[in-house]
C-alpha positions as CSV (number, residue, x, y, z in Angstrom):
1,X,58.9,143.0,111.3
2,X,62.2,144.6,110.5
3,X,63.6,144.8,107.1
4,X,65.7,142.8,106.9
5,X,68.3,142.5,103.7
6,X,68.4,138.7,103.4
7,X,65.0,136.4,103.0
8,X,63.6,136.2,106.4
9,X,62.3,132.8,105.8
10,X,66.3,132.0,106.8
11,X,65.4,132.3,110.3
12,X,63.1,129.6,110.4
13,X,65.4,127.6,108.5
14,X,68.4,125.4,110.3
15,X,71.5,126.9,111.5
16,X,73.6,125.1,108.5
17,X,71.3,126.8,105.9
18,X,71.7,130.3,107.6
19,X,75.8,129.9,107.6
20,X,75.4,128.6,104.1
21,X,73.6,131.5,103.0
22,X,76.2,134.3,104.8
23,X,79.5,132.2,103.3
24,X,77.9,132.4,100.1
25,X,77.3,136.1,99.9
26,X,79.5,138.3,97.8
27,X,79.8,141.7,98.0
28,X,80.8,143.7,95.4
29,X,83.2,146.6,96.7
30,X,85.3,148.9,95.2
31,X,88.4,146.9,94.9
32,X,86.7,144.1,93.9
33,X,85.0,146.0,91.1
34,X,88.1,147.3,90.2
35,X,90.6,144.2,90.2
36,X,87.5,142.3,88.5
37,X,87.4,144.6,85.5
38,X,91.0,145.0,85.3
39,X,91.3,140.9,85.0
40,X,88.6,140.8,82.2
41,X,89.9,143.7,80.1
42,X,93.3,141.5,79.8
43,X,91.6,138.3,79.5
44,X,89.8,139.6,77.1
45,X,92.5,141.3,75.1
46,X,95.8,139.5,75.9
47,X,98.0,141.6,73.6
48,X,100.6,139.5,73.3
49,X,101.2,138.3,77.1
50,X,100.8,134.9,78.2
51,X,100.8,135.1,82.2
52,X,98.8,137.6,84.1
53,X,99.7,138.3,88.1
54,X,97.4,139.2,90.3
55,X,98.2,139.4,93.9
56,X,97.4,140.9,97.3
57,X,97.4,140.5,100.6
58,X,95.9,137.7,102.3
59,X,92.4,137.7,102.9
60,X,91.7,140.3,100.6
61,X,89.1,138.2,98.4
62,X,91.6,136.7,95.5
63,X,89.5,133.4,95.3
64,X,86.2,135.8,94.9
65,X,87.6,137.7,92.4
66,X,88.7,134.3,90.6
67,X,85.4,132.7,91.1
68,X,83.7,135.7,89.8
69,X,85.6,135.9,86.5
70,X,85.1,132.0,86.0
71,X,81.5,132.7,86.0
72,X,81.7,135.3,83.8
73,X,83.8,133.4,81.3
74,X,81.3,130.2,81.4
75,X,78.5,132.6,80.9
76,X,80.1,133.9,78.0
77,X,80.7,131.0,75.8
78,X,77.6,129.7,76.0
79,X,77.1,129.5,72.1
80,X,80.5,128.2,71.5
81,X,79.8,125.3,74.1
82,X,76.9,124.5,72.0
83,X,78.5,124.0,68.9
84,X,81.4,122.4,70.3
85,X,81.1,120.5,74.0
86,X,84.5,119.0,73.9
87,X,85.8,122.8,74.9
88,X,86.1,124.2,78.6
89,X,85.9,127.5,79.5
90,X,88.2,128.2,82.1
91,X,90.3,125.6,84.0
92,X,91.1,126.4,87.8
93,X,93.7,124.7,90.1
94,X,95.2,125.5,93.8
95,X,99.2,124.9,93.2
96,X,99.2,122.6,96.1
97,X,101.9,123.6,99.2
98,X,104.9,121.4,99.3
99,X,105.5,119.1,102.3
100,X,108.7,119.0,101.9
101,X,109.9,122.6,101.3
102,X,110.3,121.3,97.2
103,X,107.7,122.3,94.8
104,X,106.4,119.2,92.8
105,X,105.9,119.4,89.2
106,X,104.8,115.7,89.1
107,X,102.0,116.7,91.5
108,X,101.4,119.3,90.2
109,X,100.7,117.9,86.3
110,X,98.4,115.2,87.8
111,X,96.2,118.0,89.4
112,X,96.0,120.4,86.4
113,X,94.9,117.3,84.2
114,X,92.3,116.5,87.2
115,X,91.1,119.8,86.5
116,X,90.8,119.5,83.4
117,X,88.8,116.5,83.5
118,X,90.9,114.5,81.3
119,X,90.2,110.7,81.0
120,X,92.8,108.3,82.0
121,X,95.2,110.1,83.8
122,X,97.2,107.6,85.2
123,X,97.7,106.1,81.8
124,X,99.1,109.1,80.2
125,X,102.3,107.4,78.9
126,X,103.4,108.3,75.6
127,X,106.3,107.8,73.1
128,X,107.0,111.3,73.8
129,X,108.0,110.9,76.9
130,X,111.6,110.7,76.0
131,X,112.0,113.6,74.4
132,X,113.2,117.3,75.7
133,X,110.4,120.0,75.9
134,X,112.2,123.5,75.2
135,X,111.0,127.1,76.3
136,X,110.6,129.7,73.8
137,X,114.2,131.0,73.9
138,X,115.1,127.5,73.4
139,X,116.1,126.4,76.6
140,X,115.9,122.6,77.4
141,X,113.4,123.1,80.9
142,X,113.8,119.5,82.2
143,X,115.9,116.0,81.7
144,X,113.7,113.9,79.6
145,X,114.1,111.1,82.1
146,X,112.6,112.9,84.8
147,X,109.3,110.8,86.3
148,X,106.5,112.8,85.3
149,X,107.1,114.7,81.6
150,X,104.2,112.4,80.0
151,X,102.1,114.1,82.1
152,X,103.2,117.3,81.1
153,X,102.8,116.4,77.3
154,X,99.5,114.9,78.1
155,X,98.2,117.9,79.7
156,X,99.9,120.1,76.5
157,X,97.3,118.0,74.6
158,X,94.8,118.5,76.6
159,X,95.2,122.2,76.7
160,X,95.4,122.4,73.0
161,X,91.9,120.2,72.3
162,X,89.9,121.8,75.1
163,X,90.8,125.6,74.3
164,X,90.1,127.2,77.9
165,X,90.3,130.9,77.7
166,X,91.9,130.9,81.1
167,X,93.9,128.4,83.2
168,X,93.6,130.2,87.0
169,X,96.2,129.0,89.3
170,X,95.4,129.7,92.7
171,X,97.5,129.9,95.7
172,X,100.7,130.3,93.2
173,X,103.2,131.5,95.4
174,X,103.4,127.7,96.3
175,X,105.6,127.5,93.3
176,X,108.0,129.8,94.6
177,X,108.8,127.0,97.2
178,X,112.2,125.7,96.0
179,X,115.4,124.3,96.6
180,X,118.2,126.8,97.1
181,X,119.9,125.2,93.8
182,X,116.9,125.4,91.6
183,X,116.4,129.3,89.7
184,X,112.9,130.5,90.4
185,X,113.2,131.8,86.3
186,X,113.2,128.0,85.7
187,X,110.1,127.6,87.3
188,X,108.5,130.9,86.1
189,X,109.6,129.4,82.3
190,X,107.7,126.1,82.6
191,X,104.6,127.6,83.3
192,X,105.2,130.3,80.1
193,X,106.2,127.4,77.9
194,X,102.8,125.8,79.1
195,X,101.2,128.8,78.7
196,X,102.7,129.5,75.1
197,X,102.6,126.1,73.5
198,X,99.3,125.8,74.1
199,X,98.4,128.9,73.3
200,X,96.0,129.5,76.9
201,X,96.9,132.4,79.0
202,X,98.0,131.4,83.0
203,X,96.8,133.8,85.5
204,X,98.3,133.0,88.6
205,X,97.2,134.1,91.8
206,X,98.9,134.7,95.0
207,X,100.4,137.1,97.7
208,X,102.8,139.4,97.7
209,X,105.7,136.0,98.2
210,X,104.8,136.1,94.2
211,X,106.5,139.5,93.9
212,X,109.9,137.8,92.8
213,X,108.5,136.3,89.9
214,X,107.3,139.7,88.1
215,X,110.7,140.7,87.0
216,X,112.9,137.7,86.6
217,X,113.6,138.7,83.0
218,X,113.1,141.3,80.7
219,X,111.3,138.5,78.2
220,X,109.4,137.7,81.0
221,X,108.2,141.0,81.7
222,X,106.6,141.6,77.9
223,X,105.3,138.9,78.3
224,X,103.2,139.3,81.7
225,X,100.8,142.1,83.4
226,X,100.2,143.0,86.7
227,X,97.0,143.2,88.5
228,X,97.2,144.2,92.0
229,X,94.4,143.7,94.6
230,X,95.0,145.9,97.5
231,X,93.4,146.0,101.1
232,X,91.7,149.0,101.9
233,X,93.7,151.4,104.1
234,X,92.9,153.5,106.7
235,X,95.1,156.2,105.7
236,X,92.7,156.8,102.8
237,X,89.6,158.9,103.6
238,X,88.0,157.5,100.9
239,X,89.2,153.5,101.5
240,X,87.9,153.9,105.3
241,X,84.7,155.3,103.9
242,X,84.5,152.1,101.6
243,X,85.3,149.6,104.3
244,X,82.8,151.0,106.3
245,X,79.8,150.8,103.8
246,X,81.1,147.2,103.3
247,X,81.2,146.4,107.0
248,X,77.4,147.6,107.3
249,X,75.9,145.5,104.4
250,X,77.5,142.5,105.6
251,X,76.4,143.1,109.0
252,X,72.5,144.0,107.2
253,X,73.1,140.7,105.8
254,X,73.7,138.4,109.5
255,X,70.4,136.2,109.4
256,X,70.1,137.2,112.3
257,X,66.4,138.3,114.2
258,X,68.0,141.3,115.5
259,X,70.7,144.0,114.4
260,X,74.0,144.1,114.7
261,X,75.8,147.2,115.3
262,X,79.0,146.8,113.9
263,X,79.7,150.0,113.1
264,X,80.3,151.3,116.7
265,X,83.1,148.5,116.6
266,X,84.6,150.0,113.1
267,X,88.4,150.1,114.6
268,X,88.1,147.2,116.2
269,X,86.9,145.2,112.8
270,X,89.7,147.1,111.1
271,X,92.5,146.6,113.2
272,X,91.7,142.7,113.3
273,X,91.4,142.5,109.4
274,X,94.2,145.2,108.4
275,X,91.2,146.4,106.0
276,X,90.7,142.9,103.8
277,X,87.2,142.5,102.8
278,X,87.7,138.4,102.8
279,X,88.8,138.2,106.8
280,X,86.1,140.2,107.8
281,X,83.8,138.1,105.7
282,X,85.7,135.1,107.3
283,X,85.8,136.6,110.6
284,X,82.0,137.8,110.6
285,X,80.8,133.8,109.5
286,X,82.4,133.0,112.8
287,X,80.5,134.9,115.0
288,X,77.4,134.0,113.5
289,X,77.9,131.1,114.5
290,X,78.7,131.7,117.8
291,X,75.6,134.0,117.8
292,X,73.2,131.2,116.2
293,X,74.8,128.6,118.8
294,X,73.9,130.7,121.6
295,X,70.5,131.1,120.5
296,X,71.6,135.5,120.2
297,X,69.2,138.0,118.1
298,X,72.8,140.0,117.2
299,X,76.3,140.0,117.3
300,X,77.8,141.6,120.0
301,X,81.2,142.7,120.7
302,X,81.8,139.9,123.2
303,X,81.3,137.3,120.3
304,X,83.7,139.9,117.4
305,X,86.1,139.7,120.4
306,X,86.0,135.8,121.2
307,X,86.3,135.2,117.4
308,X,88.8,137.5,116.5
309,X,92.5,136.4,114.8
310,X,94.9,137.2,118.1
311,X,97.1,140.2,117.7
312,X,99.8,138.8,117.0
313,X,98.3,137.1,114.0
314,X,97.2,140.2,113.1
315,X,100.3,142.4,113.3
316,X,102.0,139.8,111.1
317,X,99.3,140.0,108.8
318,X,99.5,143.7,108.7
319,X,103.5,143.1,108.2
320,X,103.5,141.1,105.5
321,X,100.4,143.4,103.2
322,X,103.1,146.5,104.5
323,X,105.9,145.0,103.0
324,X,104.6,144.1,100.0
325,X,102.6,147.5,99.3
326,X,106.3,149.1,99.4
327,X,107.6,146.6,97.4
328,X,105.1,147.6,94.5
329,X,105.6,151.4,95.3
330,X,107.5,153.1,92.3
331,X,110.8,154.6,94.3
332,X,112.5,157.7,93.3
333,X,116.0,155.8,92.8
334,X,114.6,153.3,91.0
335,X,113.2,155.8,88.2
336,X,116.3,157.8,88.2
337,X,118.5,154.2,87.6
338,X,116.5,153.8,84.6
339,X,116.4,157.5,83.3
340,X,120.4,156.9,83.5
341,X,120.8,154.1,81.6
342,X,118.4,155.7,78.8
343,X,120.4,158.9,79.2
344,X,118.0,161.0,79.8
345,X,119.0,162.5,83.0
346,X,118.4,162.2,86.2
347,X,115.0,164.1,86.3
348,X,112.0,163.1,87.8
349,X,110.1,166.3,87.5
350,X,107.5,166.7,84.7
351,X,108.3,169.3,81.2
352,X,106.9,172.7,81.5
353,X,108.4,175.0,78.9
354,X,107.7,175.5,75.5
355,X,110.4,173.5,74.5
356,X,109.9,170.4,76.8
357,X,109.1,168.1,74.3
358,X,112.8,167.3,73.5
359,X,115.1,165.3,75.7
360,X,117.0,166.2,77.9
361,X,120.9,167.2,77.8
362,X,123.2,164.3,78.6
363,X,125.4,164.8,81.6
364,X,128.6,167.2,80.6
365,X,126.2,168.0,77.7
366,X,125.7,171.9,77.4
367,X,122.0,172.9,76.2
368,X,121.7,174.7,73.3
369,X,122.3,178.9,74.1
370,X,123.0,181.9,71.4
371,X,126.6,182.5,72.4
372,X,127.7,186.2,72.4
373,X,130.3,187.0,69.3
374,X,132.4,189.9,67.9
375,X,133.8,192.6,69.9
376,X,131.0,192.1,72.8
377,X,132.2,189.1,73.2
378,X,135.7,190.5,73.9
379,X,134.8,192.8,76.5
């Protein structure tokens, strides 16, 4: 009997159980690794921000990484859930997509409070509802008669009693989704009021469409961090050397009575997933399937091929993780733009004299020389 990596008493078992088992497999890459212990260092030291972004491309495993710091944070407050089992760990909503190209906050209350399994949510009325909420500039962030601020009071409360240590928002580059007359800031500043007044830090998760909201401000920007999740990229020796090792223990993992040989396909699962471990984890669950279906000990290029995204899906998912990678890429021009408006030059290059520990001259600035005097001077 081979040796097989998962518990060979799958393949007796029904075809559900053995797609259950291969969706529900995680494996813990490089990136992953990375982005997951990035996300817990600032969770668990917020140092003063309130939002955390973490984005990526599509399909690179965001909801994995979310689920995996969820269970991380439940497992850690065990203790304080037994002394106190009003609290909740960690809250977790997907900002839902707008049908009609306007983001609703309505909607959006009534699913956070959902989430946070408060009682009574359709009878969330309150005096309170006719008075202004303000940001922490002071800002007034919505008309008081606006259908739907008792909700947001009501879910302030909730917030406040049930002390999560994280609210994730998934799929938040929904709230991006706006009319042409509404400010994104305005939208970026109701969730940081949220975040602030109830003192619970907002990690929202998206693509790269969340890009916008890192800089809108410069109080907005002390009071956020970036996590990035990137694909692995073929360009990299050492990424396609990852993404290969991740390729063959999934494949080791295809309940499967036979063995699939992926790896003489390694191109072909790279140029259909643009190097994100979550579509070839997607893509893979498919062709089991198709491979249990048809009663198959392996998967075979044939079934990879019939299961495949099309090209063209592909090259606009490629497109899109392209465009955002050079979006976070840190440009010459931008660095000399702010080395000009601190006056310090426009130098990029790195101090390597004895004296570069002081600033540089401004522009029209001599630096400092021993100027020649007396009667050499003269000649």
């Amino acid at each position: 009997m081979p040796d097989y990596a998962f518990p060979p008493e799958l393949l007796e078992q029904s075809p559900e159980a053995r797609l259950d088992y291969f969706k529900s497999l995680t494996i813990a890459h490089p990136l992953l690794r990375d982005a997951d212990a990035a996300l817990k260092q600032a969770l668990q030291e917020p140092a003063g921000w309130s939002l955390i972004f973490v984005y990526g491309p599509t399909g690179v495993g965001k909801t994995t990484l979310r689920r995996r710091i969820e269970k991380h944070l439940k497992e850690s407050m065990i203790e304080a859930l037994r002394r106190d089992p009003g609290i909740m760990p960690v809250v977790s909503l997907e900002a839902p997509a707008p049908d009609s190209r306007q983001f609703s906050w309505k909607d959006y209350y009534r699913r956070a409070l959902v989430a946070l399994e408060e009682p009574l949510t359709d009878r969330k009325l309150t005096l309170a509802a006719h008075t202004s909420f303000r940001s922490a500039s002071g800002r007034v962030l919505s008309d008081p008669r606006v259908p739907g601020i008792e909700l947001r009071l009501a879910l302030e409360n909730g917030l406040i009693h049930r002390r999560p240590k994280a609210f994730f928002i998934d799929e938040a580059q929904h709230l991006t989704k706006i009319k042409s007359g509404r400010k994104l800031q305005d939208q970026l500043d109701s969730i940081k009021s949220l975040a602030s007044l109830t003192n619970t830090v907002h990690v929202l998760i998206g693509t790269y469409e969340l890009l916008p909201f890192r800089n809108l401000s410069a109080q907005l920007s002390r009071r956020s961090i970036d996590i990035h999740f990137p694909r692995y990229r073929a360009e990299s020796s050492g990424d396609y050397r990852a993404f290969r090792n991740v390729v063959f223990t999934l494949q080791q993992h295809l309940p499967l009575p036979g063995e699939s040989d992926l790896l003489s396909h390694i191109e072909y699962c790279y140029e259909r997933s643009i190097g994100c471990v979550g579509l070839v984890k997607d893509w893979l669950t498919r062709a089991l399937a198709l491979a249990i279906d048809q009663g198959a000990d392996a998967v075979s290029l044939k079934m990879l091929q019939k299961t495949a995204w099309s090209l063209d899906q592909s090259e606009r998912m490629a497109r899109e993780a392209v465009d955002g990678e050079s979006g976070l890429s840190e440009r010459k021009e931008i660095r000399d733009r702010l080395k000009q408006l601190l006056q310090l030059g426009p130098t990029t290059s790195a101090p390597t004299t004895a004296r570069a520990n002081s600033l540089s001259p401004r522009v029209g600035q001599r630096r400092p020389v021993r100027d020649v005097v007396g009667a050499a001077g003269l000649a």
